[in-house]
GUVEXMI-949590 format. One record per atom (N, C-alpha, C, O, CB): x, y, z; atom name. Coordinates in nm, 4 decimals, padded with zeros to 6 digits. Glycine has a CB too. Layout:
BEGIN
NODE          u          v          w   atomo
NODE          X          Y          Z      CA
...
END
This chain:
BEGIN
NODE          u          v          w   atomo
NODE   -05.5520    00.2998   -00.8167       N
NODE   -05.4625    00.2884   -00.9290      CA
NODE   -05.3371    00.3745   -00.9078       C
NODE   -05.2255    00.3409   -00.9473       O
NODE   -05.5343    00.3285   -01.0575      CB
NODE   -05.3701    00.5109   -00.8292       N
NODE   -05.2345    00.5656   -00.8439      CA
NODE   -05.1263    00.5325   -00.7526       C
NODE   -05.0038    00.5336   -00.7645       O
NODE   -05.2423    00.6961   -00.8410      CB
NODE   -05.2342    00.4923   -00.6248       N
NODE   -05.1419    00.4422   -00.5671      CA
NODE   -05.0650    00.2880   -00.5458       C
NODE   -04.9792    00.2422   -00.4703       O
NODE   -05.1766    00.4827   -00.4854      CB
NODE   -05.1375    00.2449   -00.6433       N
NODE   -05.0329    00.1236   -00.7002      CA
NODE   -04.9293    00.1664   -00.7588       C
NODE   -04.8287    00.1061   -00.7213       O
NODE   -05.0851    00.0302   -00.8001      CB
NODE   -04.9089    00.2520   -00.8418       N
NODE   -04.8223    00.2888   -00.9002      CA
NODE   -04.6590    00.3569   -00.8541       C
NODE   -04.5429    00.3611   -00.8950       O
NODE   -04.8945    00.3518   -00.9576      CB
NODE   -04.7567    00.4094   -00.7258       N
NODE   -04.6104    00.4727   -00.6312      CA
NODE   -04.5931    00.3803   -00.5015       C
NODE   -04.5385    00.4177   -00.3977       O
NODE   -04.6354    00.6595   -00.5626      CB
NODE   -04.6393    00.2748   -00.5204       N
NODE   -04.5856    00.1496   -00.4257      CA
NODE   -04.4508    00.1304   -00.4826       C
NODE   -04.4380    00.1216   -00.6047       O
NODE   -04.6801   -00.0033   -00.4336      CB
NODE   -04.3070    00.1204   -00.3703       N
NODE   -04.2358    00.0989   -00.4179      CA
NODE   -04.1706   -00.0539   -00.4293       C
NODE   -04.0611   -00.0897   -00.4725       O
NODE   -04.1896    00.1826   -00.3836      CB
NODE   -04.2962   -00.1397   -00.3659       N
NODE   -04.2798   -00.2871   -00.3794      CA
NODE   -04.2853   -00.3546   -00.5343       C
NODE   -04.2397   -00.4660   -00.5600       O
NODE   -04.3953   -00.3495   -00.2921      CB
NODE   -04.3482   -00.2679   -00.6294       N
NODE   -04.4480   -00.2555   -00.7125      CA
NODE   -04.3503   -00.2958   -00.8309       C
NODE   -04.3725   -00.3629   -00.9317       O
NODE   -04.5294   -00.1104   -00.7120      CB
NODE   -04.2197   -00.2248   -00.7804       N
NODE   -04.0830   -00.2406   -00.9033      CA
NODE   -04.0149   -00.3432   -00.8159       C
NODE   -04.0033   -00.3758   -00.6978       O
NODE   -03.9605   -00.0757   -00.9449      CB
NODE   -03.9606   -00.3897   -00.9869       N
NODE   -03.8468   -00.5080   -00.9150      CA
NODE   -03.7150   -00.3814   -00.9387       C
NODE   -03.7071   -00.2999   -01.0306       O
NODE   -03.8167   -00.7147   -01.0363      CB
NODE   -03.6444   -00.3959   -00.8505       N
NODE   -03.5250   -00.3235   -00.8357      CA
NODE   -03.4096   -00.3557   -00.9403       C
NODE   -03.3277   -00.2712   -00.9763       O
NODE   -03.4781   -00.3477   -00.6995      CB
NODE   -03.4121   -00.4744   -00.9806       N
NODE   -03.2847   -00.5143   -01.0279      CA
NODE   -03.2974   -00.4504   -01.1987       C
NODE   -03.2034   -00.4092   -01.2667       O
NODE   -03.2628   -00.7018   -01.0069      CB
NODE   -03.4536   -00.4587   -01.2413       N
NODE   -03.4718   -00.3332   -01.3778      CA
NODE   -03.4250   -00.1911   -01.3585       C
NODE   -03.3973   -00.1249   -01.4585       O
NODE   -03.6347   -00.3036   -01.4165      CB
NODE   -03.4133   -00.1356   -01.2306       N
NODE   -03.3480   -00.0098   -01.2465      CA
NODE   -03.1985   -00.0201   -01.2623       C
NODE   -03.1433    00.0876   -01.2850       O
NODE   -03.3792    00.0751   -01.1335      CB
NODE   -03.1137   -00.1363   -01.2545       N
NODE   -03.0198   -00.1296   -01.2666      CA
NODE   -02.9791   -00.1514   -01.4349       C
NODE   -03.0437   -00.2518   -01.4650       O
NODE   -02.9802   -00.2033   -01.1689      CB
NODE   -02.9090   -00.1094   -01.5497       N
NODE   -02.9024   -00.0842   -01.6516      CA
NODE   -02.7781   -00.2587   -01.6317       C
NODE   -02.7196   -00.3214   -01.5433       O
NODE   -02.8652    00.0992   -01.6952      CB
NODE   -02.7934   -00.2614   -01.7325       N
NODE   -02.7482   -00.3884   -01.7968      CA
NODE   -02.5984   -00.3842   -01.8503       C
NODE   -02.5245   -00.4774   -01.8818       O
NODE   -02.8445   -00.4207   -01.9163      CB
NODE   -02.5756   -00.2383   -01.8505       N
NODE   -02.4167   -00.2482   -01.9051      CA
NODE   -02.3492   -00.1794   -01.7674       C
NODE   -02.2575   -00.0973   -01.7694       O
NODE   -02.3769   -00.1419   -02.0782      CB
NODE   -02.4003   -00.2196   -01.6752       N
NODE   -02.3104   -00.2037   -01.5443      CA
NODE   -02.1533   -00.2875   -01.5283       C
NODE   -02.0405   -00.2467   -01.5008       O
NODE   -02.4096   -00.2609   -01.4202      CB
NODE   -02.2011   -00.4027   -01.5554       N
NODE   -02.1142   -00.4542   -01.5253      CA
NODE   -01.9808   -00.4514   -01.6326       C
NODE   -01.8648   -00.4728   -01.5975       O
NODE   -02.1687   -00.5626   -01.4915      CB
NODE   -02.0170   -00.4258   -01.7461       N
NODE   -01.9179   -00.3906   -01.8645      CA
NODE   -01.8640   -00.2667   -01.8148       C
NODE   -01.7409   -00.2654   -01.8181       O
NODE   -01.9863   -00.3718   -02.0191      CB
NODE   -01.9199   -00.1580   -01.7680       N
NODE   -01.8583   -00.0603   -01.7199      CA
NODE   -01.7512   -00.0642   -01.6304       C
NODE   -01.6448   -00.0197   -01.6733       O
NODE   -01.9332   -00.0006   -01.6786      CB
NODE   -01.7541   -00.1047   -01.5224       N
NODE   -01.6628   -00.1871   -01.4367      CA
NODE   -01.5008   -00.1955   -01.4475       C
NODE   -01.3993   -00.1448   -01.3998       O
NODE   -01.7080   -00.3160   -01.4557      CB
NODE   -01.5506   -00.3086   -01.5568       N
NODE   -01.4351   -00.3894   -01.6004      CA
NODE   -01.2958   -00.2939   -01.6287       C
NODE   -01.1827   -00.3169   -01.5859       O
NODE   -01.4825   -00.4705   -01.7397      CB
NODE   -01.3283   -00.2097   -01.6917       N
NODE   -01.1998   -00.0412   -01.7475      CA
NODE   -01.1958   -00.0237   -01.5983       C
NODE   -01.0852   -00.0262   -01.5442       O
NODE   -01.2813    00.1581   -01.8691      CB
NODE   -01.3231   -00.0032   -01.5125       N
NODE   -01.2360    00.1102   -01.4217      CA
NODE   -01.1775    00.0496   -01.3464       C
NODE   -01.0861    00.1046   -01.2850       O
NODE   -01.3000    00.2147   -01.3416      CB
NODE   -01.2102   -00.0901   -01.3230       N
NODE   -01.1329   -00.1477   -01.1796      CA
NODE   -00.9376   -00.1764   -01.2594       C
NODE   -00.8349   -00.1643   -01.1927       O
NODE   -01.2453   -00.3640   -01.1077      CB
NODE   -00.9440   -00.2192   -01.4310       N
NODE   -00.8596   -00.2186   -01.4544      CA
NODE   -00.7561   -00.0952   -01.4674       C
NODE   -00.6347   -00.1153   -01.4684       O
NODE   -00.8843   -00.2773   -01.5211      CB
NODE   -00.8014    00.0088   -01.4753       N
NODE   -00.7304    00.1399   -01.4466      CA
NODE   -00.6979    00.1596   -01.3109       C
NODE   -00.5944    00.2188   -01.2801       O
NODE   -00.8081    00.2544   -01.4870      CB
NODE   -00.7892    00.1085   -01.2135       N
NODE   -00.7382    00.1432   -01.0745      CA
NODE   -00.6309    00.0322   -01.0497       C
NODE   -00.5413    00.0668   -00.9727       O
NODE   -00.8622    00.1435   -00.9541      CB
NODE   -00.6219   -00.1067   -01.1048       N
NODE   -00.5087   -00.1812   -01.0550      CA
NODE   -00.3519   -00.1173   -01.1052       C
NODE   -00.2456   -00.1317   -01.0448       O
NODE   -00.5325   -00.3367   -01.1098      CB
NODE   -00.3822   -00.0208   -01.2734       N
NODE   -00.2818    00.0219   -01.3160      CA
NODE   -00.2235    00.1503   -01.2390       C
NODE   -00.1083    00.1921   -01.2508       O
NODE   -00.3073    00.0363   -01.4423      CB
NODE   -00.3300    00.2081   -01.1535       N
NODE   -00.2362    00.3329   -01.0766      CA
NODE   -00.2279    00.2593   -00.9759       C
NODE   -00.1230    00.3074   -00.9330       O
NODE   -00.2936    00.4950   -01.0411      CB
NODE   -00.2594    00.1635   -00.8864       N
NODE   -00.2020    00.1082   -00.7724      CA
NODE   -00.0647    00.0764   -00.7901       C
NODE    00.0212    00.1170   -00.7118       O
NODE   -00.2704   -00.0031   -00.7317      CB
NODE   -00.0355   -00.0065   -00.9062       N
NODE    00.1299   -00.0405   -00.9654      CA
NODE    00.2051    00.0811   -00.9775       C
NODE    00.3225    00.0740   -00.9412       O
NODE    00.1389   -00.1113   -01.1245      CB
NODE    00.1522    00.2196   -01.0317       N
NODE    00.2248    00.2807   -01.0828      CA
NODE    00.2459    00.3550   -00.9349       C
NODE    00.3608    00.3991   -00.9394       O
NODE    00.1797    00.3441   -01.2156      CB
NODE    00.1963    00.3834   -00.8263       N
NODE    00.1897    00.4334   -00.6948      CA
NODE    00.2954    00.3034   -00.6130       C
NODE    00.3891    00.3361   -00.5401       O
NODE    00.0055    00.4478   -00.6385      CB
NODE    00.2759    00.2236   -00.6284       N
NODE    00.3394    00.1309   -00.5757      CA
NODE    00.5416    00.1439   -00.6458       C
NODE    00.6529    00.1466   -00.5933       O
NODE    00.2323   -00.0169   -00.6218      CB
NODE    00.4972    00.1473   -00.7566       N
NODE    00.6433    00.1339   -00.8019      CA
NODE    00.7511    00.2594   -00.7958       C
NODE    00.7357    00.3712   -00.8449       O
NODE    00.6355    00.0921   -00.9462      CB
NODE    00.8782    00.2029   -00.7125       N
NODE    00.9617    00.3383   -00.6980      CA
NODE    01.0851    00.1959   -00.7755       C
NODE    01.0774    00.0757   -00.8008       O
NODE    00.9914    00.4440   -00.4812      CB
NODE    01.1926    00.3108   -00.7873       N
NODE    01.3348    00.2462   -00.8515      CA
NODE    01.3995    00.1595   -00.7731       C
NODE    01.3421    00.1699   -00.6647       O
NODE    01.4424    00.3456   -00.8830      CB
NODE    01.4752    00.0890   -00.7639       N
NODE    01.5256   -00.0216   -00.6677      CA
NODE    01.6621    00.0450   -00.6716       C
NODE    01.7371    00.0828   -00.7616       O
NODE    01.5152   -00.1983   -00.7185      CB
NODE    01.6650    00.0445   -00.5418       N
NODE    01.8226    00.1108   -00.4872      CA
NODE    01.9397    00.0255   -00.4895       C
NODE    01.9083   -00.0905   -00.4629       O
NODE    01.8224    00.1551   -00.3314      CB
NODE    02.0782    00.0428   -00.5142       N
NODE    02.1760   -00.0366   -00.4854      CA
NODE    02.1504   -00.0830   -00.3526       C
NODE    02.1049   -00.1941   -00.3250       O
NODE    02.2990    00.0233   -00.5025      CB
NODE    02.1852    00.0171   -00.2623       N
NODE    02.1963   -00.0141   -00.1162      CA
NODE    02.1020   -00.0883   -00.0910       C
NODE    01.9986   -00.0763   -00.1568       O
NODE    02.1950    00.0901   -00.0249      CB
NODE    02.1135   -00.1964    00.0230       N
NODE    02.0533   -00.2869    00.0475      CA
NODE    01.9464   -00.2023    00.1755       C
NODE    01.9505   -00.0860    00.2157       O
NODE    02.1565   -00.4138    00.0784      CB
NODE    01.8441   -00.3316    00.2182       N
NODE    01.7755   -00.2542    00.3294      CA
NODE    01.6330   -00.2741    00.3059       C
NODE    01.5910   -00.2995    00.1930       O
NODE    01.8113   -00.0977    00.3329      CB
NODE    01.5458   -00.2622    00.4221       N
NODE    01.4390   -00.3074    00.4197      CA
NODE    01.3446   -00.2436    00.3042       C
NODE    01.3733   -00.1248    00.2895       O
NODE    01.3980   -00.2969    00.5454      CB
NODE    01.2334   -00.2896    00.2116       N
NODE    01.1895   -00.2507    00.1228      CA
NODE    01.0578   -00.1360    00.1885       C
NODE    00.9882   -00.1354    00.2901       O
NODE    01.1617   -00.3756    00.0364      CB
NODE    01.0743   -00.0328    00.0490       N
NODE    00.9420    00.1118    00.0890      CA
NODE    00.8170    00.0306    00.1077       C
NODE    00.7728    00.0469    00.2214       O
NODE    00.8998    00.2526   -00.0665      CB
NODE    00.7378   -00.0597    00.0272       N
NODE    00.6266   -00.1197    00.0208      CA
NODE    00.4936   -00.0481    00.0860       C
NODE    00.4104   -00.0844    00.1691       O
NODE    00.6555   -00.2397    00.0749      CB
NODE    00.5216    00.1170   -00.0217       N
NODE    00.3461    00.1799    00.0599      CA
NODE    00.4076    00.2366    00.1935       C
NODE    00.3262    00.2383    00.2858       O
NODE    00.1912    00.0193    00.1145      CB
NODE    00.5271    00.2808    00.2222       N
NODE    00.5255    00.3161    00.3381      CA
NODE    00.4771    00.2030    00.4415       C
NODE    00.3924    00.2263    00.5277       O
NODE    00.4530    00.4291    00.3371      CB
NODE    00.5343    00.0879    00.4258       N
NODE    00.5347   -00.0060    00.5687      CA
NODE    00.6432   -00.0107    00.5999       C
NODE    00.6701   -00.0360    00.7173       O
NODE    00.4893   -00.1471    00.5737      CB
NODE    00.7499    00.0133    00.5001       N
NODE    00.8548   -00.1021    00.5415      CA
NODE    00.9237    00.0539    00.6024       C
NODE    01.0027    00.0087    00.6854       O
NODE    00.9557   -00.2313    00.3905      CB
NODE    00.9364    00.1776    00.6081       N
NODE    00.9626    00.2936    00.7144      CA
NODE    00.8978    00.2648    00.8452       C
NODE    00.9540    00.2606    00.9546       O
NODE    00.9062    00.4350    00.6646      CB
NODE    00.7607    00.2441    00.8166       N
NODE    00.6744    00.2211    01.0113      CA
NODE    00.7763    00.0938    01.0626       C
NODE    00.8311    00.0957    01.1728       O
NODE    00.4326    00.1354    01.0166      CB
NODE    00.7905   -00.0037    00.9759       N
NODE    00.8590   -00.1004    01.0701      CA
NODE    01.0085   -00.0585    01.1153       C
NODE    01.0593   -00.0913    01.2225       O
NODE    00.8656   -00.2419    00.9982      CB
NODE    01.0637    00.0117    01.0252       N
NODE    01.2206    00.0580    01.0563      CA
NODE    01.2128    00.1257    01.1208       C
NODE    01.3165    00.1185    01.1867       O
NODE    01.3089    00.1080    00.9751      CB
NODE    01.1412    00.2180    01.1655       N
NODE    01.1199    00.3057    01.2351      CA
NODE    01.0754    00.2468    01.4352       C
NODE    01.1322    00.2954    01.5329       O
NODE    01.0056    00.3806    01.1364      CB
NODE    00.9783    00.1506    01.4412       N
NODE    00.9656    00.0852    01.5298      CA
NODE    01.0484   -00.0196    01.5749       C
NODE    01.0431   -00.0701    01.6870       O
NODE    00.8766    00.0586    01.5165      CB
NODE    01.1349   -00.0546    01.4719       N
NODE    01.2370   -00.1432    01.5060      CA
NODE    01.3262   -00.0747    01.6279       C
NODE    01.3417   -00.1360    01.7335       O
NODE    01.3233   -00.1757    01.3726      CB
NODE    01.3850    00.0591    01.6059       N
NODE    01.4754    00.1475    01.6291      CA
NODE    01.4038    00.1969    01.7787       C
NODE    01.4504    00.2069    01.8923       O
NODE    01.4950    00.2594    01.4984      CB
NODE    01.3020    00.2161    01.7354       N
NODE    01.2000    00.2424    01.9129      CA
NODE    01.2068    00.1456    01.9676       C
NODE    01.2289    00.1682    02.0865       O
NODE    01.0299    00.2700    01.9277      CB
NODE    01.1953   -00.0242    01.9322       N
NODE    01.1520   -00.0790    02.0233      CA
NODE    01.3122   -00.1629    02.0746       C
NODE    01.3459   -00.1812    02.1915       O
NODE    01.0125   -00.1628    01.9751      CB
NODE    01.3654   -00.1902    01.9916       N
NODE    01.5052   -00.2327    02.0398      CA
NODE    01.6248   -00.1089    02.0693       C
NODE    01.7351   -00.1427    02.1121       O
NODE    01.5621   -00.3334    01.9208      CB
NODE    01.5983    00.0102    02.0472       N
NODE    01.6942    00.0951    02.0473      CA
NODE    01.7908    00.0708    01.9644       C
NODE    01.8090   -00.0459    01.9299       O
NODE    01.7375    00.1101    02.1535      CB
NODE    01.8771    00.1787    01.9123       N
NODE    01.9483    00.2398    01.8069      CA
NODE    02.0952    00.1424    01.8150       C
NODE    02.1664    00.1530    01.7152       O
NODE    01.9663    00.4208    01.8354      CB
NODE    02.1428    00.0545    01.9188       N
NODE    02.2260   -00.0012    01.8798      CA
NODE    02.1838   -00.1768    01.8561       C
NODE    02.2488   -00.2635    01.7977       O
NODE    02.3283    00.0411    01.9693      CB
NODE    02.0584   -00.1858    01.9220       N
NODE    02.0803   -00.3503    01.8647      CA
NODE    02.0034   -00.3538    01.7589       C
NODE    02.0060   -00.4494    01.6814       O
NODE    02.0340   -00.4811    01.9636      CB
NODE    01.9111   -00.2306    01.7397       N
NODE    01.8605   -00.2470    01.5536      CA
NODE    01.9589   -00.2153    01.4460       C
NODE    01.9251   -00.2114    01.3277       O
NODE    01.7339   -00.1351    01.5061      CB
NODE    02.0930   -00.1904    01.4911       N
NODE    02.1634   -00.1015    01.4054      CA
NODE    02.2503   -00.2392    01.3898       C
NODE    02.3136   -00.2470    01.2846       O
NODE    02.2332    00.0606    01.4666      CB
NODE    02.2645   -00.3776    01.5047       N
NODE    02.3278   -00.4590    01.5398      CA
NODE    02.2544   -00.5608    01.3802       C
NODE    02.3199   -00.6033    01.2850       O
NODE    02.3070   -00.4940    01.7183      CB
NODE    02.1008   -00.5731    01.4038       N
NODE    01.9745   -00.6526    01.3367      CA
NODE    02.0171   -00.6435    01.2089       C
NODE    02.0305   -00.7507    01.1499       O
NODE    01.8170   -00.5919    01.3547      CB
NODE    02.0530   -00.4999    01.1244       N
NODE    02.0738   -00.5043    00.9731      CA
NODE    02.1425   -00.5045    00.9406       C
NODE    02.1411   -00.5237    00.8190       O
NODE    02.0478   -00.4500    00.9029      CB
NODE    02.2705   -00.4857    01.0030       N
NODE    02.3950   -00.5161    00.9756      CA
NODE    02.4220   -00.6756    00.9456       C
NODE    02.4776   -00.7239    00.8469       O
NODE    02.4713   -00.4646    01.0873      CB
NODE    02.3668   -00.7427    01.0587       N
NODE    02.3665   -00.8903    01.0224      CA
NODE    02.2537   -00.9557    00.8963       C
NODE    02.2564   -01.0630    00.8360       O
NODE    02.3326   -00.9624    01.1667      CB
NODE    02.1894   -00.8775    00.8916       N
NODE    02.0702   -00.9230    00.7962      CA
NODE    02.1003   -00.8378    00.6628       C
NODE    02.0634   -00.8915    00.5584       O
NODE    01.9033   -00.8855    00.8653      CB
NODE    02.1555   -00.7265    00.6539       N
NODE    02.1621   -00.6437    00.5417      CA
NODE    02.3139   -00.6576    00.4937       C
NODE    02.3323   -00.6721    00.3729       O
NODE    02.1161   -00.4918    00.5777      CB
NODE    02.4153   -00.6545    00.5729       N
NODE    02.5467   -00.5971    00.5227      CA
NODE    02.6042   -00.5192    00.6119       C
NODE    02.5609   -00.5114    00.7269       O
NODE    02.5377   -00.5215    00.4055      CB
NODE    02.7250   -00.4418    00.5626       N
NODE    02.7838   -00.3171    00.6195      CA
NODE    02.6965   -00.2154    00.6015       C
NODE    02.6343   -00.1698    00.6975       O
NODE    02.9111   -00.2785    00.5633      CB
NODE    02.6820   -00.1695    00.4808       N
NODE    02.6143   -00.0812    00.4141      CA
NODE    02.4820   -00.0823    00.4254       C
NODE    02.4534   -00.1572    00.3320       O
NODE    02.6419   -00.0863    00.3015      CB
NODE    02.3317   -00.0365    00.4985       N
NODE    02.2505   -00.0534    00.5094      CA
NODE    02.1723    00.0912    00.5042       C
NODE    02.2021    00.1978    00.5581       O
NODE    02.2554   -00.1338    00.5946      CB
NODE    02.0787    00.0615    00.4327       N
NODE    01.9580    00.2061    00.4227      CA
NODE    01.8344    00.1854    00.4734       C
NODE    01.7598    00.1042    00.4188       O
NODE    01.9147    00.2566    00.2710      CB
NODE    01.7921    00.2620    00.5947       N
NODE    01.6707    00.2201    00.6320      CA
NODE    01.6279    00.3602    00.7142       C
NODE    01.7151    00.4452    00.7325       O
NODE    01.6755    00.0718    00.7183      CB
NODE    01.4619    00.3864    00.7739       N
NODE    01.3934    00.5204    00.7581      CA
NODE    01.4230    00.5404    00.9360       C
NODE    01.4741    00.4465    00.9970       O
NODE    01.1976    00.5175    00.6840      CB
NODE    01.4050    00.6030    00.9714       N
NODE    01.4234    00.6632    01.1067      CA
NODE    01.3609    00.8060    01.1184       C
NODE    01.4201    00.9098    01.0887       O
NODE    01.5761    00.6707    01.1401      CB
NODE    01.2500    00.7983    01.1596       N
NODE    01.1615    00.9478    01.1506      CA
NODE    01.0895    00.9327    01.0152       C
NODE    00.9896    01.0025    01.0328       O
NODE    01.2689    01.1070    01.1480      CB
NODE    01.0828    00.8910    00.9113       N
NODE    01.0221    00.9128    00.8251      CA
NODE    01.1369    00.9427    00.7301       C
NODE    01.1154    00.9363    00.6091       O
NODE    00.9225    01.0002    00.8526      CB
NODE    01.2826    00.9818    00.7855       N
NODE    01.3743    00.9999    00.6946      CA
NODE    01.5010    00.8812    00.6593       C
NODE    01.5391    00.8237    00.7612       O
NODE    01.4243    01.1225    00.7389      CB
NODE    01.5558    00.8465    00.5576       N
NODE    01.6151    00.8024    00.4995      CA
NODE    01.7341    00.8140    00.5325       C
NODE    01.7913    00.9178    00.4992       O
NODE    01.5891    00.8228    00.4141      CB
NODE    01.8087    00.7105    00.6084       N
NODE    01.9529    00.6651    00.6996      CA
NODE    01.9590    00.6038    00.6316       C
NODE    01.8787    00.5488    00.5562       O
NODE    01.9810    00.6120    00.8380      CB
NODE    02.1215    00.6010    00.6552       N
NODE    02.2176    00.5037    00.6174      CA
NODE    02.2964    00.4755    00.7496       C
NODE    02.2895    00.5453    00.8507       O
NODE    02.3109    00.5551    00.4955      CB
NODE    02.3666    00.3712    00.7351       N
NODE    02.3998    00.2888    00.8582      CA
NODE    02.5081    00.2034    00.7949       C
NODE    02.5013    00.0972    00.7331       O
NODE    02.2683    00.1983    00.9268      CB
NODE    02.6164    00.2859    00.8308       N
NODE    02.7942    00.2145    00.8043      CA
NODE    02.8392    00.1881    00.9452       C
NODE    02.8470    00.2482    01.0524       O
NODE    02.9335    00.3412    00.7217      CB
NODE    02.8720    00.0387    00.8812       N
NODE    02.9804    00.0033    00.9904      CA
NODE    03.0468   -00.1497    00.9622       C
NODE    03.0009   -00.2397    00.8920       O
NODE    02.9029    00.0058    01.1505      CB
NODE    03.1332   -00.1480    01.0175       N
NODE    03.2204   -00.2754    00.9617      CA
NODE    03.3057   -00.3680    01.0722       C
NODE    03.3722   -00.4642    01.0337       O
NODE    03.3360   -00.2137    00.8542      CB
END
């Protein structure tokens, strides 16, 4: 008998799980989509130029500049951006005039 009791085949598993699990949930995953937006969202700049997006859109400006070098990426946004162009180089925030 007792050791029927501490068989752990003995329980169905899905009774240890409480029934308002899944109501629980529902708030937190909706609170986590609301700080993803609020982490996600910065101000939109005049200057034109590739977008922050989470820190991708620096890794790509940044590899752009490595992999074509500093004058034909500088050539790339000028034609794609304007005169006036803002984009990351090191992790820091360039601007790039020319006309």
């Amino acid at each position: 008998m007792v050791l029927e009791t501490l068989n752990p085949m003995h329980y169905n598993i899905t009774s240890l799980v409480p029934d308002t699990m899944p109501v629980a949930t529902v708030p937190i995953l909706i609170l986590m989509c609301f700080l993803l937006l609020i982490w996600n969202h910065e101000e939109t700049s005049s200057i034109p130029g590739p977008g922050y997006c989470m820190g991708i859109g620096p890794l790509i400006s940044h590899g752009r500049f490595l992999w074509m070098g500093v004058g034909n990426a500088c050539n790339y946004y000028n034609k794609t951006y304007g005169e006036f162009v803002r984009v990351w180089i090191s992790g820091e925030e360039t601007f790039i005039i020319s006309k």
